[in-house]
C-alpha positions in Angstrom: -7.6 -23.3 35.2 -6.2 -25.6 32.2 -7.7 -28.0 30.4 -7.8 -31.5 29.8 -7.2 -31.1 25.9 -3.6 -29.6 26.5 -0.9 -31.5 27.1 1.3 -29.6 30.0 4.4 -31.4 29.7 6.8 -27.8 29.1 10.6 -28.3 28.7 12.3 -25.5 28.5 15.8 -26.7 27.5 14.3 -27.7 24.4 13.9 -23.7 23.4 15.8 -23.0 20.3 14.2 -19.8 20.0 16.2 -16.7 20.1 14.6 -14.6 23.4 16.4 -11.2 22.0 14.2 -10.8 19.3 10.6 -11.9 21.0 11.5 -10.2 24.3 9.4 -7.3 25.3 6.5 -8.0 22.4 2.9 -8.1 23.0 0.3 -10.5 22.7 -3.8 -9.8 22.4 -6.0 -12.3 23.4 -9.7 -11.8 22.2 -12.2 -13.7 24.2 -10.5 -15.9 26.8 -12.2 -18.7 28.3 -9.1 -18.9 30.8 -8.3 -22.8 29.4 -5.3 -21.5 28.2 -3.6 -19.7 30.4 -0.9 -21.9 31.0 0.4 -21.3 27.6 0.5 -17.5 28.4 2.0 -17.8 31.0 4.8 -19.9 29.8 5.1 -16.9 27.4 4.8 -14.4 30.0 7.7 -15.9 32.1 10.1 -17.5 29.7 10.1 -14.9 27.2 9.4 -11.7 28.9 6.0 -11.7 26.5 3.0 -9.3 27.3 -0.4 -10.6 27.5 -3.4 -8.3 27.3 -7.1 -9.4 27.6 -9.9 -8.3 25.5 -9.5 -5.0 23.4 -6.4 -2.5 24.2 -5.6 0.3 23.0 -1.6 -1.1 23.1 0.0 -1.6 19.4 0.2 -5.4 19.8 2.6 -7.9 17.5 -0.3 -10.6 17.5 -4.2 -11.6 18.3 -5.4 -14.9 19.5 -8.9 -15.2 19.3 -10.1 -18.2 21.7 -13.3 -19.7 20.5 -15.7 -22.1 23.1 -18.1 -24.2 22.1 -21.2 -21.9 22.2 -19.8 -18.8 20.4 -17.8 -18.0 17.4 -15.7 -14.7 18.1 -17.0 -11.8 15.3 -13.3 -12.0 13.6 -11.9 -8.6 11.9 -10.5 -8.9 8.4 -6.8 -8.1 9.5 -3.9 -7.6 6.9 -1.7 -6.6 9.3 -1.3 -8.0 13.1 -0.9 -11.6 12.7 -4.1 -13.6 13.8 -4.4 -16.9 15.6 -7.5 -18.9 16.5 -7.8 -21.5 19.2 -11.2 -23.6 19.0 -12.0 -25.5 21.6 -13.4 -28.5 19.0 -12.5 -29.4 15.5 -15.0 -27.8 13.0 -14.3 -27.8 9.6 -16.8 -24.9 9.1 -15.3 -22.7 11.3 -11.6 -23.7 10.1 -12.4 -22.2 6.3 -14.3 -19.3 7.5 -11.2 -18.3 9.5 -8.8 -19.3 6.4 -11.3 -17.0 4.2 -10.5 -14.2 7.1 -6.8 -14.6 6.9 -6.2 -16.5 9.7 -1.9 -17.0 9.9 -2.8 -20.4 12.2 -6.0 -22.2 13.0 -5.2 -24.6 16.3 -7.7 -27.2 17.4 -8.0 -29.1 21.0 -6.5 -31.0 22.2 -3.1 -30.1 21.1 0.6 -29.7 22.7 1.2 -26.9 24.1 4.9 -27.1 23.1 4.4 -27.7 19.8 1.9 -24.6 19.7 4.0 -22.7 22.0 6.7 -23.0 19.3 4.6 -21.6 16.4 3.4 -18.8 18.3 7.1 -17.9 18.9 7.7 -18.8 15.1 5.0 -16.4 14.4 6.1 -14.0 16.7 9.9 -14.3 15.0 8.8 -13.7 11.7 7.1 -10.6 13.1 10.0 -9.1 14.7 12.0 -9.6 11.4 9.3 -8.1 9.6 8.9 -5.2 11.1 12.9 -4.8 11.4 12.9 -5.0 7.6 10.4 -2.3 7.5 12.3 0.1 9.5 15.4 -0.1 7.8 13.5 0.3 4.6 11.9 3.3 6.0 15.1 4.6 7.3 16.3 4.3 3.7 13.7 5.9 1.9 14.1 8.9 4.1 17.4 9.0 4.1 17.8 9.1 0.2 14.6 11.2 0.1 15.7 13.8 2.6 19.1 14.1 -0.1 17.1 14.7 -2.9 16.1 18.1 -1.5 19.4 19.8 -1.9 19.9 18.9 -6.0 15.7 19.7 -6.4 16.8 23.2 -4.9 19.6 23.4 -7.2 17.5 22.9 -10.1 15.1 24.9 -9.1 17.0 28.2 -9.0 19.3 27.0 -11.9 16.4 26.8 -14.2 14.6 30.0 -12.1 17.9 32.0 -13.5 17.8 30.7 -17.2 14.2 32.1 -17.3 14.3 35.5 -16.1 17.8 36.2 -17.5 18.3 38.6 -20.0 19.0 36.7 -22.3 17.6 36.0 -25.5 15.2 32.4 -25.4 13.0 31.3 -28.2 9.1 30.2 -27.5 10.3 26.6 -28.1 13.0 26.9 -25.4 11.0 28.9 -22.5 7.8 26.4 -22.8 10.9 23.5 -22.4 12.4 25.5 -19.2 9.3 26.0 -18.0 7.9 22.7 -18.4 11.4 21.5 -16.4 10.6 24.0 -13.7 6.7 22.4 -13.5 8.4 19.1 -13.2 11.1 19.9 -10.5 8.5 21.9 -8.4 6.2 19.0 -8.4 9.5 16.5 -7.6 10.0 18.8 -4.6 6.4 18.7 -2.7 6.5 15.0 -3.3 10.1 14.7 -1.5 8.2 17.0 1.7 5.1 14.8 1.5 7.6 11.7 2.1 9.5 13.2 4.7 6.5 14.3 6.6 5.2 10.8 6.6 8.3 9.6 7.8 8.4 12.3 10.5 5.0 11.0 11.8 4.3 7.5 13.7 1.0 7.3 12.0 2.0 6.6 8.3 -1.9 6.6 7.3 -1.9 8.6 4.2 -3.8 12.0 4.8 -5.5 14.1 2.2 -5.4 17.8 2.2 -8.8 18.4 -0.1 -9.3 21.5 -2.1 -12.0 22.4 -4.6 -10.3 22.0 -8.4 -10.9 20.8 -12.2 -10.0 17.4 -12.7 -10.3 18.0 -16.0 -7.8 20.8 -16.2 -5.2 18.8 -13.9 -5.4 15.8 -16.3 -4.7 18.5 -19.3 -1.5 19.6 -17.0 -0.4 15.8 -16.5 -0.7 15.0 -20.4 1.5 18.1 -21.4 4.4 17.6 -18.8 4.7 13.9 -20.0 4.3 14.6 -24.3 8.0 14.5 -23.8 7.8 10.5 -22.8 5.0 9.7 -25.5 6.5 12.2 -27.8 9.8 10.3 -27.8 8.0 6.9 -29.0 5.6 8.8 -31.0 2.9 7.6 -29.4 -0.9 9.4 -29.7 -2.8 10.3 -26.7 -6.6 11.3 -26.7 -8.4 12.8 -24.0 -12.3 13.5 -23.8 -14.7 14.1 -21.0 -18.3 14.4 -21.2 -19.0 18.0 -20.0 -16.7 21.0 -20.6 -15.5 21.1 -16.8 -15.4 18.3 -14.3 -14.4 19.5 -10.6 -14.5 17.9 -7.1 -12.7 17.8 -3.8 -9.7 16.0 -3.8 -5.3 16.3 -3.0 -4.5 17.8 -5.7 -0.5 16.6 -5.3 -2.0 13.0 -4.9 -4.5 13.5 -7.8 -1.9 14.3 -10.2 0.9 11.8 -9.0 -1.7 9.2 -10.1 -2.4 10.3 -13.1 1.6 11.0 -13.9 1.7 7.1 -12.4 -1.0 5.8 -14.9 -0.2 7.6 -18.0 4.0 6.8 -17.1 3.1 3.1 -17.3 1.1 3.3 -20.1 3.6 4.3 -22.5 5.8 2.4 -20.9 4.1 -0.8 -21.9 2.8 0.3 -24.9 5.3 0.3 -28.2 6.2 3.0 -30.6 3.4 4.3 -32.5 1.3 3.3 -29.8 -2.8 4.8 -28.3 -3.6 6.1 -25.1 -6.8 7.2 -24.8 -8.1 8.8 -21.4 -12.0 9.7 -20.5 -13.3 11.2 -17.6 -17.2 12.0 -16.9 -18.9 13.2 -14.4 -22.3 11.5 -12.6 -24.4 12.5 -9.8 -22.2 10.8 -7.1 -18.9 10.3 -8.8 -16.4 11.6 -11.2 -14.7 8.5 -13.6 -11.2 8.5 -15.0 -10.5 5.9 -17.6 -6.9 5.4 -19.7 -6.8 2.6 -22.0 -3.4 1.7 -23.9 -3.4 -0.9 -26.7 0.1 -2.2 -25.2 1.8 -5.2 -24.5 -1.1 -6.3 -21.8 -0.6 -8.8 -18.8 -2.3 -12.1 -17.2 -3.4 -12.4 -13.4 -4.3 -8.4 -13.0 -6.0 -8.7 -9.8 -2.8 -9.0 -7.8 -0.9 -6.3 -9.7 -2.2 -3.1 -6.8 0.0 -5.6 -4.2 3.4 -3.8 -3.5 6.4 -5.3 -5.4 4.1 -7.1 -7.8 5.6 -6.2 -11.1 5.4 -7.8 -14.6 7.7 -4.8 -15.9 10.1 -8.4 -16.9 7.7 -9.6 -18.7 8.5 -7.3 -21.4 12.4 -7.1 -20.9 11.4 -3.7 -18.2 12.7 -2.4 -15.3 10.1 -1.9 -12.1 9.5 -2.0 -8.7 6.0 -2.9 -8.1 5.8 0.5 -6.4 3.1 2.8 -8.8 -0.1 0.9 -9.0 0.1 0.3 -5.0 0.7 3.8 -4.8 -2.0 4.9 -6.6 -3.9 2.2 -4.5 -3.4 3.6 -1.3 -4.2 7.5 -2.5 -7.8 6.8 -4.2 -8.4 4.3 -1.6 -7.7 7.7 0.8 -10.1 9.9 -1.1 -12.6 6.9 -0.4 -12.9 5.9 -4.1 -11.8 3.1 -5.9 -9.2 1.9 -8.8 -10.0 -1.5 -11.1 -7.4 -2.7 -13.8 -8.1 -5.3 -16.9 -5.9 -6.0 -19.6 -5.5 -9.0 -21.9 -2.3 -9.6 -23.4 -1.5 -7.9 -27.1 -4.3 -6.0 -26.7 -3.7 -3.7 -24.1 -4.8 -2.3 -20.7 -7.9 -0.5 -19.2 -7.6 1.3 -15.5 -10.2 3.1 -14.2 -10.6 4.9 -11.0 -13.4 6.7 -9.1 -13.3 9.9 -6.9 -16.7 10.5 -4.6 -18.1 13.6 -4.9 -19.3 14.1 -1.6 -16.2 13.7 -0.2 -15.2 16.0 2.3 
């Protein structure tokens, strides 16, 4: 059954769209009203394009949600899959409720059906290149990752030997070596925690919870980077309002975003610079505060996005990678991470770990 609203006229010589990289991929529809299957099964034929109906467990490239005129589809917040929403009326309600949802294309009856089969297909294209970029990305980061083991291991039995050698090192030198040996061992577990992510098709980040001081791991963290804050002679502070704060959480993930955090903050702050950090302890959470009086930065709420970086700003080099990071890993333990700053006068992050975690 089609419907009035669509235009049928379909010609395929006027495709321009490469099939190779849309063949084989897989469309969701949520709530069909069967009024459009004519464009699906343009798809279907001309393109080699799966179409599923109502919820599958098949990992799908897009979602079209059809809406009729007595029912608005319960729409999920999606970051991911690409979303599409057909309405079978205009309705300027519905239109920024969908926008607010993230919506990649709102489509309104009565429309052509070539000129929305061509940004489905557009859609569909910028997919495909998406998730090729990904994978090559991912190859990469394995690939360099998985090399890094080798010189890690070097280090590692280099600096193993200097230690227990016979001979003669002074207190200044073996709490040096030994703060190297910290450093490298820690270097190594993250290089396996990659590679085990990369070894997986689920790239969810897992925690592996254990019982231990926050308190004493932010201690740890401080002394393997004086070295950074020592070499701009900056000052850091650390108090916490009870004499041990423990909870459950990844250890290895803990303290590579505390390493992250206190890493940017002298980075951004100047020579002769503050960092203060604070944790405390409540009934339901434990707190970790650092505040820098540094260089600052404007529009804060998008800096957790990867590849947001405003290390130029200040004539830096980065990435965009470390706040997204440490993003995804208290976002993991089921807490939460908040950043101000202002510019010239510094910045504030604070993050929260539950304590009922399990």
């Amino acid at each position: 059954m089609t419907d009035s609203n669509i235009l049928l006229t379909h010609n395929k010589n006027n495709d321009t769209f490469p099939s190779e990289k849309i063949n084989g991929m897989k469309i969701l529809v949520l709530k069909s009203n069967q009024k459009n299957d004519f464009l699906y099964k343009i798809l279907s034929e001309n393109y080699n394009i799966s179409v599923y109906y109502g919820y599958s467990s098949e990992k799908v490239d897009l979602i079209i949600a059809e809406i009729d005129n007595s029912s608005w589809v319960n729409l999920p917040q999606n970051n991911v899959i690409p979303f599409i929403c057909i309405s079978d009326k205009p309705d300027f309600a519905r239109k920024i409720e969908a926008c607010k949802k993230g919506i990649n294309l709102y489509i309104e009856k009565p429309y052509d059906i070539n000129l929305v089969q061509a940004q489905i297909l557009g859609i569909l294209m910028k997919e495909h290149d998406r998730k090729m970029f990904q994978a090559e990305k991912d190859t990469f980061v394995a690939s360099v990752t998985h090399d890094l083991r080798s010189p890690l291991n070097a280090q590692m039995h280099a600096l193993n030997a200097i230690l227990n050698s016979k001979e003669p090192l002074s207190a200044y030198q073996r709490e040096v070596l030994s703060d190297l040996m910290g450093n490298v061992q820690y270097m190594k577990i993250i290089t396996e925690n990659v590679l085990s992510k990369y070894k997986n098709e689920d790239t969810e980040m897992k925690t592996e919870l254990s019982y231990g001081s926050l308190k004493n791991l932010t201690e740890k963290c401080i002394s393997e980077l004086k070295y950074i804050t020592n070499s701009k002679q900056q000052k850091i502070s650390f108090q916490s309002n009870r004499d041990d704060i423990s909870g459950n959480f990844d250890a290895v993930l803990i303290r590579r975003v505390i390493n992250n955090l206190i890493s940017n903050a002298s980075e951004y702050t100047p020579e002769h610079g503050q960092i203060n950090i604070n944790i405390e302890e409540t009934n339901d959470k434990i707190i970790f505060k650092i505040k820098d009086n540094g260089y600052g930065f404007e529009n804060s709420e998008t800096i957790f996005e990867k590849y947001v970086s405003y290390a130029q700003n200040n004539k830096k080099i980065g990435y965009g990678l470390g706040l997204h990071i440490c993003k995804q890993i208290i976002k993991a333990h089921k807490g939460e991470i908040f950043i101000t700053s202002e510019i010239n006068k510094g910045t504030l992050v604070t993050f929260y770990l539950p304590k009922t975690y399990h």
